[in-house]
C-alpha atoms as one frame of an Amber mdcrd trajectory, in Angstrom:
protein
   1.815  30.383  -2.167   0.706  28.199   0.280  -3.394  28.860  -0.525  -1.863
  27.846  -4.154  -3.363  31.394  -5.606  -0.078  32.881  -6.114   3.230  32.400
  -7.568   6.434  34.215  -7.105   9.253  35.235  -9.390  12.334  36.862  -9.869
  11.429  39.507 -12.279  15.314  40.878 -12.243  18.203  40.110 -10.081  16.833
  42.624  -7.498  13.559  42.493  -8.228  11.060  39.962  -7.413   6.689  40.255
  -8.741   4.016  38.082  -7.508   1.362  36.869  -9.739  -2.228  35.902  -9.233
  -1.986  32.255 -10.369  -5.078  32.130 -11.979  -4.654  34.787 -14.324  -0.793
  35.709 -14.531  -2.016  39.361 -13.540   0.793  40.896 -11.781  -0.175  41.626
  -7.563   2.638  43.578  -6.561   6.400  43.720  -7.044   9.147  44.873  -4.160
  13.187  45.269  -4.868  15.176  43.430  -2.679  18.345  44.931  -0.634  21.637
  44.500   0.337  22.542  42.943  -3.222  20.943  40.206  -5.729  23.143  37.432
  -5.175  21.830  34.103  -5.913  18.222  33.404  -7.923  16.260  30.934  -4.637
  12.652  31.819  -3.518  10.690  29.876  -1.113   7.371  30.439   0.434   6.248
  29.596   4.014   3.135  28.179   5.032   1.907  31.495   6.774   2.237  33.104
   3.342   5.461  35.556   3.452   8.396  34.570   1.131  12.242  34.173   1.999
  14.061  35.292  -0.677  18.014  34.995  -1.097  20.404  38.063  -1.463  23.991
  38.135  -1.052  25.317  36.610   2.407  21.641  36.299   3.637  17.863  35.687
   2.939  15.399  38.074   3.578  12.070  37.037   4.686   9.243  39.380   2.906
   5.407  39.784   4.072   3.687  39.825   0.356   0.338  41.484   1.108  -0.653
  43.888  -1.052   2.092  46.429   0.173   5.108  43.942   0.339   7.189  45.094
   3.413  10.529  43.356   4.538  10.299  41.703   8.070  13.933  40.154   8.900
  16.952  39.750   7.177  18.987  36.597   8.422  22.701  36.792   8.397  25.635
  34.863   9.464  26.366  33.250   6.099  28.449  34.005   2.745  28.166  33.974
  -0.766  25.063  34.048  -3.184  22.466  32.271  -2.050  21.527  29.140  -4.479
  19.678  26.547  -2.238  16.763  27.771  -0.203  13.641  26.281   1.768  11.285
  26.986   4.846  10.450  24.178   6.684   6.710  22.321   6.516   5.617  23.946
   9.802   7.370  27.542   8.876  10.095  27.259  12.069  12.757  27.571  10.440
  14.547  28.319   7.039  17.391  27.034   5.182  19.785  28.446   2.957  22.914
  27.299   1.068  25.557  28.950  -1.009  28.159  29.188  -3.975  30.938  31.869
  -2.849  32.782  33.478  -6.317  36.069  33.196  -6.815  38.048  36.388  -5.909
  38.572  36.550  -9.626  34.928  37.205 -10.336  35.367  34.467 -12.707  33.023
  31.330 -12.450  31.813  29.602  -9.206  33.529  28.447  -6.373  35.173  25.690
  -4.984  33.230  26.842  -1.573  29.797  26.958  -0.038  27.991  27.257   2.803
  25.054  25.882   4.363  22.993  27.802   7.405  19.805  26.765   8.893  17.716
  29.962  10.963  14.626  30.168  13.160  12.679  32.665  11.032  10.863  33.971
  14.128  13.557  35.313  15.712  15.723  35.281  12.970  18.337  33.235  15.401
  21.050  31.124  13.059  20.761  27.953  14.576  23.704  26.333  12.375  26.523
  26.634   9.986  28.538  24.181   8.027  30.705  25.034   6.056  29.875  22.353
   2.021  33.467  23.092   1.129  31.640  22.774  -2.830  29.282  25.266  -4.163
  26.042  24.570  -2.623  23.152  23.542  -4.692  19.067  23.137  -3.646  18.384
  22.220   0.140  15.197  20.662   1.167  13.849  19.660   4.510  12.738  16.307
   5.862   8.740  16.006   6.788   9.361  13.354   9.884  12.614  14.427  11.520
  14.647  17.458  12.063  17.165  16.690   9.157  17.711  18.449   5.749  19.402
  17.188   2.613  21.166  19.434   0.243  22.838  18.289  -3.089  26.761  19.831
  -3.795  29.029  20.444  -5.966  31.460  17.096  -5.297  28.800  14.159  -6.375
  27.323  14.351  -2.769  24.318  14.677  -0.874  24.663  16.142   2.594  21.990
  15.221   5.099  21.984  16.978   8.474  20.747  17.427  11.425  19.947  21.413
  11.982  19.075  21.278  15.669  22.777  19.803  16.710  24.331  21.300  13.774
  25.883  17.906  12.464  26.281  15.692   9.779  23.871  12.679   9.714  24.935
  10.950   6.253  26.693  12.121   3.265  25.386  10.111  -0.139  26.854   9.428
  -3.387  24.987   9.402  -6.486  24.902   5.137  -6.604  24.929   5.032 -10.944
  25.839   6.511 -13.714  23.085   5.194 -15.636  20.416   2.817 -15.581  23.021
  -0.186 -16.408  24.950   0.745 -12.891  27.979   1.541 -15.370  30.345   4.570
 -14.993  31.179   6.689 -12.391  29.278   8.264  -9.714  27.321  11.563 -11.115
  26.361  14.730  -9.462  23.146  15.484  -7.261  21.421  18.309  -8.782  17.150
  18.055  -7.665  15.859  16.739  -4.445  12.929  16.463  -2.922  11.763  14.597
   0.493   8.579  11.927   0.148   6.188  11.959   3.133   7.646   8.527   4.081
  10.956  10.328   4.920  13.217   9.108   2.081  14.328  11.223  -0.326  14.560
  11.648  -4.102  17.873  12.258  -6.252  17.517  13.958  -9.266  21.465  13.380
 -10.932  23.346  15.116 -13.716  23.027  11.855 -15.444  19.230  11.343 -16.324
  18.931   9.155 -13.093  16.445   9.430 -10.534  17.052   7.566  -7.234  14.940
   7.377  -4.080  17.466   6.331  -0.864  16.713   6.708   2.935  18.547   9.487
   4.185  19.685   8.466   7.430  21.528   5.315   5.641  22.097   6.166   2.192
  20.626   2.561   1.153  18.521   2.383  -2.480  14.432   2.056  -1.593  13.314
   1.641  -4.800  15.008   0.741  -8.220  16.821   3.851  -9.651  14.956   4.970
 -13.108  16.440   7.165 -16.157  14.092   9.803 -16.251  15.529  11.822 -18.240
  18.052  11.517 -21.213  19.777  14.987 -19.804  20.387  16.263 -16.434  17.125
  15.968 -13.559  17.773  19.813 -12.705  14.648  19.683 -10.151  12.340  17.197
  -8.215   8.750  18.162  -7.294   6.289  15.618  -5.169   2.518  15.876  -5.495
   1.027  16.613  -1.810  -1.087  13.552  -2.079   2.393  11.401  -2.297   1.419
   9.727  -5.378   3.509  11.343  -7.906   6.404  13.232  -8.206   7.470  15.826
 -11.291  10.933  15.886 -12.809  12.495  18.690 -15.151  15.315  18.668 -17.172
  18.083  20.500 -19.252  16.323  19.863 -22.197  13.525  21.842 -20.912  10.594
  19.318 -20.809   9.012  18.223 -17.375   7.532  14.648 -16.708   5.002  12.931
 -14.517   5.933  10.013 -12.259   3.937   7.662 -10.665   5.547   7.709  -7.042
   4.670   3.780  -6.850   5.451   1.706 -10.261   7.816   4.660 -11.107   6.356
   4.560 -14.684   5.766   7.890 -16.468   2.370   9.135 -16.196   1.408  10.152
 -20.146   4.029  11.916 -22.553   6.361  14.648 -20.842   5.051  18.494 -20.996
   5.499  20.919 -24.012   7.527  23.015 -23.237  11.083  25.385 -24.573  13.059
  23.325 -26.211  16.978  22.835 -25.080  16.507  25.333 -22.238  16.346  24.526
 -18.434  13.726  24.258 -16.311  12.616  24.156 -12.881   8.932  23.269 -11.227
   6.688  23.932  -8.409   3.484  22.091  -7.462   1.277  24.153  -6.134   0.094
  22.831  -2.561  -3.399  22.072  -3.383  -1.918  19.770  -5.701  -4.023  20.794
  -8.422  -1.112  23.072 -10.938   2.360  22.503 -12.069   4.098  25.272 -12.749
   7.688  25.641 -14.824   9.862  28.515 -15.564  12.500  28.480 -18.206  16.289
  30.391 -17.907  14.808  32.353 -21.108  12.157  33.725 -18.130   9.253  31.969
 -19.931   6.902  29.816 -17.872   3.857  28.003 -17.877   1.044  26.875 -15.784
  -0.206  23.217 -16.187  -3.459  21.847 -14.724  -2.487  18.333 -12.926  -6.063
  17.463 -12.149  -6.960  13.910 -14.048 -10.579  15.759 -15.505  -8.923  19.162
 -16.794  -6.694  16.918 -18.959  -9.767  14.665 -20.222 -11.513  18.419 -20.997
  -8.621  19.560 -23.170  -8.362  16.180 -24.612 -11.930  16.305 -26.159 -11.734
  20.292 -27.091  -8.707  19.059 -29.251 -10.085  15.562 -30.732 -13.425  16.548
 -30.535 -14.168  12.736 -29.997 -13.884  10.076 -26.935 -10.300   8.547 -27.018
 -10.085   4.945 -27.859  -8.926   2.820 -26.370  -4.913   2.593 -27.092  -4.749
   6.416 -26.256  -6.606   5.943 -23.550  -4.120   3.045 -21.825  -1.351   5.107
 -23.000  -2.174   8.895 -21.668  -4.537   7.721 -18.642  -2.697   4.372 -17.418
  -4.387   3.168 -14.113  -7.682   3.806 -14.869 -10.699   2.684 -16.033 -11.797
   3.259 -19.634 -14.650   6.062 -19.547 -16.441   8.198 -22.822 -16.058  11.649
 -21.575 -16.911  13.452 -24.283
């Protein structure tokens, strides 16, 4: 939630339970309607919660009564991509549409882009590839969502056209192979934008040319299935098929410590909350975990498990950048 007390989930395919963050204690719980379609849940920064169903999004006020407040409509399919813009104006919402044979996904998708006051669709283009997660830009009225087809689509909501569509650029980290899908995204304040790929690779590109920034690393050895940034810019989260999330540092790129405990084999996807201070991950099993990100809640748990100051070697290697303190 955007006062980073709460967290939402999908408790069932119609049913979705919000949770004080704190303490995990279930808050309240409301059943969505009009069908389940699609898993996506974003929060605004006025506190209600969009929420995809089939061909729509409904936008929820999460008090302690939860109470629907708009549905938006004018697009099709189950929704899989879904976001609400930095300044709450408007929402975003992509799709997979199923095959007529109920059997697997699509070769279709669609994107749509609504002003969540009035509930107005301002846009809709038509991926012609299952959609996949949509994110909006912080410094100019452009989203990016990854599809289906090794692309990223970036576009301009207010005219309703396309500003750039990117390629993955490598494989791996040798530049060998063929171009791999898109899967995570996420914008940097600076206004270029992270690619999370089906190949381990994470690449940071400007949007409006499709041009490299920075280096591309291999962040993972399985696919980046979502990319988080810290508010404060100076690192980002990624999360994997295998099921355990690392921390970046947004400016050397190196990984911050060892990656996250976490289940084994199955994936995952993250949220940090805005006051920058908790990661949280849920698992396809519907497991999840809360993780403090906060440099002096790790050196507590260090010394309630070692019982002891860290020397030096652990130190450099689980609290790079910093100078060497006894904290215990």
């Amino acid at each position: 939630s955007p006062d980073s007390t709460r967290l939402a989930v999908r408790m069932a395919p119609d049913q979705v339970g919000i949770f004080a963050l704190a303490t995990l204690r279930q808050l309240s719980a409301f059943s969505v309607t009009g069908g389940a379609g699609g898993q996506a849940l974003a929060w605004s920064r006025a506190g209600w919660l969009a929420v995809g169903v089939n061909d729509g999004v409904q936008l929820w006020n999460t008090g302690s009564s939860p109470a629907l407040m708009r549905t938006l409509t004018g697009i099709t399919g189950y929704v899989k991509g879904l976001a609400v813009s930095a300044d709450g104006r408007y929402v975003a919402a992509t799709t997979y549409i199923q095959p007529k044979s109920g059997l697997g996904y699509g070769d279709e998708g669609q994107l749509a882009v609504w002003e969540a006051g009035s509930g107005r669709r301002l846009s809709t283009f038509n991926l012609g590839t299952n959609g996949r997660p949509v994110a909006f830009s912080p410094d100019a009225p452009i989203l990016a969502t990854a599809m289906g087809n090794n692309q990223t689509l970036v576009f301009d909501y207010l005219h309703g056209r396309v500003v750039k569509k990117i390629k993955a650029l490598v494989q791996d980290i040798t530049g060998n192979g063929s171009p791999q899908s898109v899967v995570g995204l996420a914008f940097l304040a600076n206004g270029d934008l992270l690619m999370g790929e089906d190949s381990g690779v994470v690449e940071t590109v400007n949007p409006q040319t499709g041009v490299a920034a920075q280096h591309p690393i291999e962040a993972e050895q399985a696919t980046v299935t979502s990319v988080s940034v810290l508010p404060d810019q100076s690192s980002f989260v990624t999360t994997s098929s295998n099921g355990q999330p690392a921390l970046w540092d947004a400016s050397t790129l190196q990984q911050f410590g060892s990656t996250f405990p976490g289940s084994l084999g199955d994936s995952s996807t993250t949220a940090v909350t805005p006051d920058g201070k908790y990661l949280v991950v849920v698992y396809g099993d519907g497991s999840g975990y809360v993780w403090p990100l906060g440099l002096s809640a790790w050196m507590n748990h260090a010394c309630a498990v070692a019982r002891r100051n860290l020397t030096q070697e652990e130190w450099s290697r689980f609290v790079p950048g910093q100078p060497y303190q006894t904290i215990c």
